[in-house]
C-alpha positions in Angstrom: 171.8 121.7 159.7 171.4 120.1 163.4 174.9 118.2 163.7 174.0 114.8 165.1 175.7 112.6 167.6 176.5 109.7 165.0 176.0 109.5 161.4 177.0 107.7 158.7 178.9 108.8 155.8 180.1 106.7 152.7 182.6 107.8 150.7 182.2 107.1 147.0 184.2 107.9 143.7 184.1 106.5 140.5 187.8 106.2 140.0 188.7 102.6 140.7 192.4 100.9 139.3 191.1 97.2 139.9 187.5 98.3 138.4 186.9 101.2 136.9 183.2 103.0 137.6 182.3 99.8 139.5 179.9 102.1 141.8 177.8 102.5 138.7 177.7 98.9 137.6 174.3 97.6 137.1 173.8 94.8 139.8 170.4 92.8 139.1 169.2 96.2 137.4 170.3 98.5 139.6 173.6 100.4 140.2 176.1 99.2 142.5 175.8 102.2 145.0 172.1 101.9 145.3 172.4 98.5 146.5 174.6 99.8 149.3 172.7 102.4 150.2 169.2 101.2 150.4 170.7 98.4 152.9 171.8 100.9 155.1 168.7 102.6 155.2 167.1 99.3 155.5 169.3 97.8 158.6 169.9 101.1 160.0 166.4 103.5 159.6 167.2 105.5 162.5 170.6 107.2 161.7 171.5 109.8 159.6 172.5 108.7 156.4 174.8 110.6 154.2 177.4 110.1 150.7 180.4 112.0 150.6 180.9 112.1 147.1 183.7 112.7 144.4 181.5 113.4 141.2 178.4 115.0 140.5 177.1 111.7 138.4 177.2 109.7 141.5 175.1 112.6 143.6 172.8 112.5 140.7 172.2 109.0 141.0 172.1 108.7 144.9 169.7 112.0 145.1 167.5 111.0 142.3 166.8 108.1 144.6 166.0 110.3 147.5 169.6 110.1 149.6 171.5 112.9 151.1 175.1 113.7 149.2 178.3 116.2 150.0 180.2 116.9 147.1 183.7 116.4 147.8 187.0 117.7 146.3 187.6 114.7 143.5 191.1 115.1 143.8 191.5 114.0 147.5 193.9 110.9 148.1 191.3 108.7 150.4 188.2 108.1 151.7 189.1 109.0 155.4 189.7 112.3 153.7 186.8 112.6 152.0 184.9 111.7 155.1 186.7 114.4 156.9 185.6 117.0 153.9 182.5 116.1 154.5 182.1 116.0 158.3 183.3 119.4 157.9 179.8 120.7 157.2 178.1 117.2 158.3 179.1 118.1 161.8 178.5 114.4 163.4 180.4 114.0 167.0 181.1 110.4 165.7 181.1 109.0 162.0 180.7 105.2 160.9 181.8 104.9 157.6 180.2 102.3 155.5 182.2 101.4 151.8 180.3 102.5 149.1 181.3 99.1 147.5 179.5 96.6 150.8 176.7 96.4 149.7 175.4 93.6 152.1 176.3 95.0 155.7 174.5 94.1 158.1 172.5 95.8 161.2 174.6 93.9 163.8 178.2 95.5 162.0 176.7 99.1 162.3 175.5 98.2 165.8 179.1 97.1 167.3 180.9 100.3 165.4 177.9 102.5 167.1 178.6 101.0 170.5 182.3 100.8 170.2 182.8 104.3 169.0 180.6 105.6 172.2 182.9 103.9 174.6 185.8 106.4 174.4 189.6 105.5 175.0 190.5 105.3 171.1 190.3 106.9 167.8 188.7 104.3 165.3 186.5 101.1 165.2 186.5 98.8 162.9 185.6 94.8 162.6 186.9 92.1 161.6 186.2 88.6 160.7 187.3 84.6 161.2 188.8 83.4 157.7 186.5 80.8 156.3 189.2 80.0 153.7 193.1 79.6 153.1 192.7 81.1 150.0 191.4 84.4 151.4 194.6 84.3 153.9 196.4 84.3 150.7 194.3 86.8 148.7 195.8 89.9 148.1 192.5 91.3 148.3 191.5 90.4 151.1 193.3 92.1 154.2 194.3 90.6 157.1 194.1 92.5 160.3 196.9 91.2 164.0 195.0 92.7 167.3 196.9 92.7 170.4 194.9 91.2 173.4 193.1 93.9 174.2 191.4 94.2 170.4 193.5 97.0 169.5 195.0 96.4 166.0 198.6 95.6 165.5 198.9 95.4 162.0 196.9 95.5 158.7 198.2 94.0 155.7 197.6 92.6 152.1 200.4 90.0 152.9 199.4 86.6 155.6 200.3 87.5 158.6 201.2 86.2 161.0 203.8 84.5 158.8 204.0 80.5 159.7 208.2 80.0 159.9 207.9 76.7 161.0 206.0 75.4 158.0 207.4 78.3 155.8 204.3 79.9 155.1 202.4 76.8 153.9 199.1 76.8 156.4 195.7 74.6 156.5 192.3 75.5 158.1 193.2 74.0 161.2 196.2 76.3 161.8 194.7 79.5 160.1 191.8 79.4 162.9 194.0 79.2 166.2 195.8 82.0 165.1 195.1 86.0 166.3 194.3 87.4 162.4 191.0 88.2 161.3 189.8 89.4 158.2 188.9 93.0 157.7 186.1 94.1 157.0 185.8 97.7 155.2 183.7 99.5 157.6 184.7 102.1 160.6 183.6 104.5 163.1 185.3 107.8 164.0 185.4 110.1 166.6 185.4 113.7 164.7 188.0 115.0 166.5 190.3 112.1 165.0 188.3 113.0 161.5 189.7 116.8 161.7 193.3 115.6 162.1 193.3 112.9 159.3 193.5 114.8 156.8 196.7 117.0 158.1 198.5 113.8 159.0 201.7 113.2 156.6 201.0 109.8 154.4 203.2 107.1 156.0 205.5 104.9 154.2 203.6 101.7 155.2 200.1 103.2 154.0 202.2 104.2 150.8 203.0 100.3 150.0 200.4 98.5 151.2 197.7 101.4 149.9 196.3 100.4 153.3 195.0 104.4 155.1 194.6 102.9 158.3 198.1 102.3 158.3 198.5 106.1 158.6 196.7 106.8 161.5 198.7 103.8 162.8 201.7 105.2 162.1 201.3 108.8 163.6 200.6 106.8 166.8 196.8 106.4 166.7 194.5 103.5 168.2 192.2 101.5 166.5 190.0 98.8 168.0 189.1 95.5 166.3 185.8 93.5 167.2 185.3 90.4 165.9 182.1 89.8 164.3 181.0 86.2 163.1 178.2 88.2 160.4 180.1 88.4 157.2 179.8 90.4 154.4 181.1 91.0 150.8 183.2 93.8 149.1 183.3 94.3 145.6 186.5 94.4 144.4 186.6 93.2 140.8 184.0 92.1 138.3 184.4 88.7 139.6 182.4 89.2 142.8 179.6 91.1 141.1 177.9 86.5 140.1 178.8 86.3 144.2 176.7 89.5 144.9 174.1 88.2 142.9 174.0 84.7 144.1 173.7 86.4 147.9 171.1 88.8 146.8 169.0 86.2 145.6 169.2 83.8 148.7 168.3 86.9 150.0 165.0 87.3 148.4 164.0 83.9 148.3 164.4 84.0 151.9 162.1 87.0 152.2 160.0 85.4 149.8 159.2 82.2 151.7 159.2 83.9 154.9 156.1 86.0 153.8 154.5 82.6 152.6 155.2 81.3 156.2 153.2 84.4 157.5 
């Protein structure tokens, strides 16, 4: 296989605490993974497009449908690691990773991790985006991502942060918006020399309690820049976003729809 100069590689299992087998969850007809990756396909036609999988039923699905798959060791404790197994016989010089559960990312996101990652002076790209809501600040679900002024990330965490002692943690809009968090979005570039280390790097306490993996390269000293992307998009996280999914996909087409009419 001719190892390419970037590629990207989703990571997908079926095991899932907050929703089990969600990759395979029909979504207007169609599994949840297939959503994900004909978008990327679709926004991004001219890389390399690969899944780095945990189970043979997922491979089945994504290579019945004509994509490219790496069976990976189920048993692996994340997707950096899985993207690692993979890259292993992949051989990409740089890796975006695109969650297997995003199934609405957009040609601009890929576009900023692809020109980040080529810039050189760090290990990892990600984005992030403004909070639209106080509620998301609050949502465990949702994490929050600190950057230090020149974009590389201080923190990532379930938790608000930063944490408003002057009100005692009760924020509005107005406050959440002047403030240096954005909301993370699940998608990253690698360079594959940081991709061959992962997986050899000890777990570290904070990645252990907020079940946040970036925190590990974090901890073992690694940087990770942060742009800021105004293009949002939506993980799916628990059944409940599956009616949002929906509701976007079908803006979607009737967008597409009366565009063509225009034509």
């Amino acid at each position: 296989m001719h190892s390419p100069d970037l590629a990207i590689i989703v990571p997908a299992r079926l095991a899932s605490t907050r929703f089990p087998r969600k990759l395979l969850h029909p979504v207007r007809g169609l599994p949840l993974i297939l959503h994900t990756a004909r978008r990327v396909r679709s926004v991004a036609p001219e890389l390399p497009l690969f899944f780095a999988v945990a189970e043979q039923e997922l491979a089945d699905v994504l290579e019945c449908a004509g994509f490219r798959c790496v069976i990976t060791d189920p048993d692996l404790p994340s997707g950096t690691d899985r993207l690692a197994e993979a890259n292993a016989s992949i051989g990409a010089k740089n890796v975006i990773n695109v969650q297997a559960d995003e199934p609405l990312v957009a040609a601009s996101h890929i576009a900023a991790l692809a020109a980040r990652i080529s810039q050189g002076g760090f290990d990892m790209a990600t984005l992030g985006t403004p909070f639209l809501s106080v509620e998301d600040f609050r949502d465990s679900n949702r994490v929050k991502v600190v950057r230090a002024k020149d974009g590389m990330a201080l923190y990532f965490s379930r938790s608000p942060i930063p944490f408003s002692r002057d009100s005692r943690g009760a924020v509005d809009a107005a406050w959440l918006a002047a403030q240096p968090v954005l909301l993370h979005l699940g998608m990253y570039a690698y360079t594959a020399q940081f991709l061959a280390a992962f997986p050899k790097l000890s777990q570290g306490t904070l990645e252990s309690i907020e079940r946040l993996e970036q925190l590990r390269a974090m901890e073992h000293g690694y940087r990770i820049a942060v742009d800021c992307t105004l293009e949002t998009t939506l993980g799916i996280d628990s059944p409940a976003d599956v009616p949002l999914l929906e509701a976007r996909l079908d803006e979607e087409a009737k967008k597409y729809e009366n565009e063509n009419k225009a034509e």
